[in-house]
C-alpha positions as MATLAB code, in Angstrom:
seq = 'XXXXXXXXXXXXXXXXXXXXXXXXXXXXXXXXXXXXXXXXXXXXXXXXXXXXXXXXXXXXXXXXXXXXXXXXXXXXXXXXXXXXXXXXXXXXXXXXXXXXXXXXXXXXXXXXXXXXXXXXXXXXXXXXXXXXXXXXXXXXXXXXXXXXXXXXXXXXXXXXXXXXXXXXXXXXXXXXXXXXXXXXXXXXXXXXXXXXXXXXXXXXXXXXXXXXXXXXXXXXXXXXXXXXXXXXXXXXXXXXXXXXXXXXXXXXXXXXXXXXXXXXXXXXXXXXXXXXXXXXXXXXXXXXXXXXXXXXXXXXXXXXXXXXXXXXXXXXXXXXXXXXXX';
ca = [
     173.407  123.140  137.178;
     176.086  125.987  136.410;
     176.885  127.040  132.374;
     180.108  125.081  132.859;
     178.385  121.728  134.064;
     176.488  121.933  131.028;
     179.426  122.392  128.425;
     181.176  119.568  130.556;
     177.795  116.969  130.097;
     177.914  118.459  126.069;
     181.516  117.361  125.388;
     181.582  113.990  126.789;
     178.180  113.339  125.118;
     179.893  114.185  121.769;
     182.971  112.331  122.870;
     180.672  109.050  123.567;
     179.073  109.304  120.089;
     182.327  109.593  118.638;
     183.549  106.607  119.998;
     180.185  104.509  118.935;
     179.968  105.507  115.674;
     184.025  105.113  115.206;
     183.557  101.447  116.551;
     180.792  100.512  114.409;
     181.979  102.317  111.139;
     183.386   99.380  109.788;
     180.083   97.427  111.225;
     178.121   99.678  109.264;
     180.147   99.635  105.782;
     179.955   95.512  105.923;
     175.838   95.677  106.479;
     175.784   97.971  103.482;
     177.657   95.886  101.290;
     175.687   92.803  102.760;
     172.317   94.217  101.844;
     173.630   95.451   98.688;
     174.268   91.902   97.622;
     171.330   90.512   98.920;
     168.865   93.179   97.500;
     170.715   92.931   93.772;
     169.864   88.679   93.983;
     165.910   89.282   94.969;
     165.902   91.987   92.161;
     162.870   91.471   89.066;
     163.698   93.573   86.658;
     160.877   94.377   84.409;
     159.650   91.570   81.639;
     160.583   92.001   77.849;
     157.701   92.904   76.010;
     156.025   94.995   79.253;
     155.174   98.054   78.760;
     156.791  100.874   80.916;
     156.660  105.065   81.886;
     160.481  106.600   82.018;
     160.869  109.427   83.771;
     164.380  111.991   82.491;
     166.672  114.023   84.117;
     165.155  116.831   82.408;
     161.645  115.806   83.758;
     160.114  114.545   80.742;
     158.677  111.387   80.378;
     158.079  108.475   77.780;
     155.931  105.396   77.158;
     156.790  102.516   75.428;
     157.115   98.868   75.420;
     160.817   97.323   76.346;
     162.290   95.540   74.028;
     165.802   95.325   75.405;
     167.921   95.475   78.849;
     171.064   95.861   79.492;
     173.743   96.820   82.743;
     173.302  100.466   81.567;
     170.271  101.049   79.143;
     166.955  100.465   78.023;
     165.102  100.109   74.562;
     162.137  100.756   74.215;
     159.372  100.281   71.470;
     157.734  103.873   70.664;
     155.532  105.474   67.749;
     158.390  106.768   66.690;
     160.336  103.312   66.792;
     163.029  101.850   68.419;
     164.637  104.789   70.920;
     167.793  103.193   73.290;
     168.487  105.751   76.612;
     171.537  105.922   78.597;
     171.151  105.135   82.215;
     172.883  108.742   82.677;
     170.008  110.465   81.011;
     167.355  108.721   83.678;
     166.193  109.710   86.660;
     166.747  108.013   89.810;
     163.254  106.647   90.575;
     163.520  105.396   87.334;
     166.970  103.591   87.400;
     165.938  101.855   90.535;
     163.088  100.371   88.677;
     165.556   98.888   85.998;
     168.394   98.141   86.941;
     169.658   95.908   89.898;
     172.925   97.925   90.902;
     170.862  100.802   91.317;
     167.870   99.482   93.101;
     170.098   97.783   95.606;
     172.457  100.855   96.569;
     169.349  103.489   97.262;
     167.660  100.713   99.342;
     170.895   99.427  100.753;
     171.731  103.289  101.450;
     168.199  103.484  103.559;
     168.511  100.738  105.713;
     172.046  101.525  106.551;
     171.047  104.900  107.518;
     168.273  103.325  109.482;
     170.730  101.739  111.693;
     173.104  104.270  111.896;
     170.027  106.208  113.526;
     169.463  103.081  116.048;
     172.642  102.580  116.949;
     173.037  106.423  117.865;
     169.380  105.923  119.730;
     170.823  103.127  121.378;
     173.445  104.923  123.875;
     170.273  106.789  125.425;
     168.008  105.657  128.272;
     165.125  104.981  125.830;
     166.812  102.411  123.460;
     165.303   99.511  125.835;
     161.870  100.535  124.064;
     162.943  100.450  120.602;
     162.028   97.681  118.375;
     163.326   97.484  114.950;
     163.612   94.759  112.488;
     164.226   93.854  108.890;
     162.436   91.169  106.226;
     163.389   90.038  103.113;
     161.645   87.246  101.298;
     162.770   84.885   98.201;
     159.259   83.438   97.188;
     159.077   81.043   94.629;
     155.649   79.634   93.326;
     156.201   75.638   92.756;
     153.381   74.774   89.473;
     153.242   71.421   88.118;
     150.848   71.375   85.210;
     149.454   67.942   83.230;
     147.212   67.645   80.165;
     145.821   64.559   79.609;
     143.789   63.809   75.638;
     141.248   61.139   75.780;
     139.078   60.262   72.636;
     135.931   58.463   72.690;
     132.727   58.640   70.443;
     129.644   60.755   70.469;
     126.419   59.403   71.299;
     125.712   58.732   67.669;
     128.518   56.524   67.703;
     129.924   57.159   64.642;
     133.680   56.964   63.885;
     133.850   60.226   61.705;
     132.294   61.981   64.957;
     134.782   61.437   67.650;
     134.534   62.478   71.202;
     137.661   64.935   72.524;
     138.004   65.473   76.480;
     140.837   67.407   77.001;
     141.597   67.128   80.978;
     144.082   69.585   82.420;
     144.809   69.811   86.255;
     147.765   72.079   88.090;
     149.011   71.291   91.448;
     150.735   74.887   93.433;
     153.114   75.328   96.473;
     154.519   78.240   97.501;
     158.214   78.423   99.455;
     159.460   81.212  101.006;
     162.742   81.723  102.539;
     162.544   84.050  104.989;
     165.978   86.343  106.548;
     164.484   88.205  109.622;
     167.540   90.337  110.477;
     167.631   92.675  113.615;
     169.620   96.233  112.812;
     169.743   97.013  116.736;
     172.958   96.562  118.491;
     170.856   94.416  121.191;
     169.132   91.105  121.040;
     165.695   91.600  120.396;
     162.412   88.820  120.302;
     160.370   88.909  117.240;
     157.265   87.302  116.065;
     157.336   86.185  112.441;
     154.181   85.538  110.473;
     153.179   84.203  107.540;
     149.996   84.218  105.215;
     148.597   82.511  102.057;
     145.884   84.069   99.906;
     143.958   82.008   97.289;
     140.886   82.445   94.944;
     138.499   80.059   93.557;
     138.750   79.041   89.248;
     136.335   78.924   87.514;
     134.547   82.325   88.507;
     135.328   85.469   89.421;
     135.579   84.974   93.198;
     138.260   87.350   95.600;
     141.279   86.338   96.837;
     140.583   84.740  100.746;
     143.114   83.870  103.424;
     143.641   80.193  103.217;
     146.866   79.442  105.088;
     148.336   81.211  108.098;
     151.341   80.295  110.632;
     153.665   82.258  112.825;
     157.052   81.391  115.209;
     158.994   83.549  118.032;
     162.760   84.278  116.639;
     164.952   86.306  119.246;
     168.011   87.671  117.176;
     170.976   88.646  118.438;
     172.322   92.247  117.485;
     172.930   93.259  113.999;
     172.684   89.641  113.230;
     169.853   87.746  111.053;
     168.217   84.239  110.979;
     166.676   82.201  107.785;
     163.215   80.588  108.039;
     161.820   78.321  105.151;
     158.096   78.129  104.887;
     156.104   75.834  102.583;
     152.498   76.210  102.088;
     149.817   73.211  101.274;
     149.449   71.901   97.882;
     146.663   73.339   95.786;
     145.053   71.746   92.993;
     143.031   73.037   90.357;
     141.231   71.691   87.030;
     139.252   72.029   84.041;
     137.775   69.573   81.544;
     136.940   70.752   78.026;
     134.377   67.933   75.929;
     134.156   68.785   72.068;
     132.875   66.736   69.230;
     131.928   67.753   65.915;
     129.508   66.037   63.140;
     130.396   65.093   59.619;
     130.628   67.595   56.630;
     126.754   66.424   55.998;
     125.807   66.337   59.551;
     123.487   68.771   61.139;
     124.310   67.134   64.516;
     124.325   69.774   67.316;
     128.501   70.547   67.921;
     128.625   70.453   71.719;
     131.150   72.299   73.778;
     131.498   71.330   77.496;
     133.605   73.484   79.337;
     134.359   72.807   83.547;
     136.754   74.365   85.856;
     136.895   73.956   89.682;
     139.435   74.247   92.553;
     142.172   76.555   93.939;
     145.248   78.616   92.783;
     147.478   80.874   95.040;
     147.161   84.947   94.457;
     149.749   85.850   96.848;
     151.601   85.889  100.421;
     152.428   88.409  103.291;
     155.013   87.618  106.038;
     154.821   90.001  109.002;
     157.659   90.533  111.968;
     156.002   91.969  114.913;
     156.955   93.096  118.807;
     153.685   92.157  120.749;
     150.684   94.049  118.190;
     153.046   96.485  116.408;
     154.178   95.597  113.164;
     158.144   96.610  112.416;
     158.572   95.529  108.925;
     155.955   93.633  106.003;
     156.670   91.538  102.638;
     154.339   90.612  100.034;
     154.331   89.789   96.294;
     151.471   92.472   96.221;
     151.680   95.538   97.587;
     147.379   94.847   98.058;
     148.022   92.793  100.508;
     149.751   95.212  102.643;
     147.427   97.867  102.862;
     145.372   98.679  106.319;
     142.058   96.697  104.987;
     143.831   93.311  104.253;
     145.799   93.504  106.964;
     143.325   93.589  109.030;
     141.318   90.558  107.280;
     144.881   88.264  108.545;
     143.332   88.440  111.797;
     140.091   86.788  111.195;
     139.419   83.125  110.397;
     141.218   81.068  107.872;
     139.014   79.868  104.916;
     139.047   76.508  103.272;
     140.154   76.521   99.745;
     137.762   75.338   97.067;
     138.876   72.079   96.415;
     139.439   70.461   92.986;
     136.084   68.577   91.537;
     136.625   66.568   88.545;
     133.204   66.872   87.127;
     131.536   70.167   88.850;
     130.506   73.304   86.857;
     129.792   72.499   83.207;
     128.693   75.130   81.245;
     127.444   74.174   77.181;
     127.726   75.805   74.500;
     125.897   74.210   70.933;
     126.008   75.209   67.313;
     124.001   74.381   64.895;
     126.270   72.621   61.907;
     124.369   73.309   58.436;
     123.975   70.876   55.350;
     125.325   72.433   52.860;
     123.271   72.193   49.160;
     124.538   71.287   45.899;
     122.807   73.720   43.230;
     121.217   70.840   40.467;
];
């Protein structure tokens, strides 16, 4: 191939890329903006009362406890007191983790750049072989919670010594709505997954896999689809028994504690291309990491289910007579 061949092959590939990125310019400005809005409605900003590290423009940091939030600052509760900072004076890393606006442009920024870089891979031979793919996930963890007060009598069956079970049991479901969205300019086939974890009450047992289902999507270019997921109910419990003896009792006070069944730790929802994983969610970042990833392959395990009367645990006092000096 002669020098000029070359230069010939060079200009028309610049001329080609020219033309793509031209045409999708306007593609790529409207995905920003869409991901911008979507990533400023799923943003938690931290809790009032939490305690949080700041990080300045000049590089120094501070500790305190937040005690106010607004569009543009933070106060924060300090040794010193009260101290309010200027989103100006912050650094980035730190603005992202506070406010919305700014979380959502540097991650909206990211993924547009991410498929600016596809679509440019995409005039080439190769582009067949890439897989990309996006997940967001809106998860919202349903809790229904009832107490229910019954009084009866001790076995002395006195009146002044009543009986006082106090029966509280909590039914959880999680829903997740899902948007898989593909940033490639070409329809792709994905395989979405989804996870529940769960841990036992009433000790101090691990979180286990629990729940696990999956579906094929195929998306068409720079387009997205919405899948809602509901889990199984879980239901959890514990009874607390109390009596206590008259002021000139020395009846034994007993304490009966029990707690048994299930409550949700946490989800993971995986988009995969055959074994290769091209984007994760979860409400803990835990879940994502190599060794619990690898635990979503084995088995599913049953959830401890809720047992009205299993696992009491007593605890007794001795109540003292008191004597009158004569």
């Amino acid at each position: 191939m002669t020098s000029s061949s070359r230069k010939t092959i060079i200009v028309l590939g610049i001329a080609l890329a020219a033309q793509v990125f031209a045409v999708h310019a306007n593609e790529l400005r409207e995905y920003y903006e869409a991901q911008k809005a979507e990533l400023i409605g799923t943003f938690k900003a931290p809790e009032i009362g939490s305690s949080v590290g700041i990080k300045l423009k000049s590089g120094q940091t501070r500790t305190g406890t937040i005690i106010a939030l607004t569009a543009d600052t933070v106060t924060m509760e300090t040794p010193a007191g009260p101290i309010t900072y200027k989103k100006a004076l912050l650094d980035q890393t730190t603005c992202t983790k506070l406010f919305a606006e700014d979380y959502a442009t540097v991650i909206a920024i990211q993924r547009t750049r991410q498929l600016k870089a596809s679509q440019a891979s995409s005039a080439t031979p190769q582009a067949s072989a890439i897989h990309s793919a996006r997940v967001s996930v809106k998860a919202d963890l349903d809790k229904d919670k009832k107490t229910e007060k019954i009084m009866g009598k001790t076995s002395s069956n006195s009146d002044r010594d009543p009986k006082v079970t106090r029966k509280t049991t909590e039914t959880q479901t999680y829903n997740l709505d899902i948007t898989l969205s593909n940033p490639a300019a070409t329809p792709d086939t994905y395989q979405l997954e989804w996870y529940f974890m769960s841990r036992s009450v009433g000790s101090k047992s691990s979180s286990t896999l629990c729940e696990k289902g999956s579906q094929e999507f195929t998306v068409a270019g720079r387009q997205r689809v919405k899948h809602a997921v509901a889990s199984k109910t879980l239901t959890s419990g514990a009874s607390k028994e109390s009596s206590s003896g008259s002021e000139n009792s020395d009846r034994e006070v007993v304490d009966k504690n029990s707690a048994s069944g299930s409550v949700y730790t946490g989800y993971v929802v995986l988009v995969k291309h055959g074994d290769k994983i091209l984007a994760k969610n979860s409400n803990n970042h835990s879940f994502l990491k190599e060794d619990w990833l690898e635990k979503l392959n084995g088995p599913v395990s049953e959830a401890s289910s809720y047992q009205e009367a299993s696992g009491k645990k007593e605890k007794t006092a001795k109540k003292k007579k008191k004597k009158k000096d004569e």
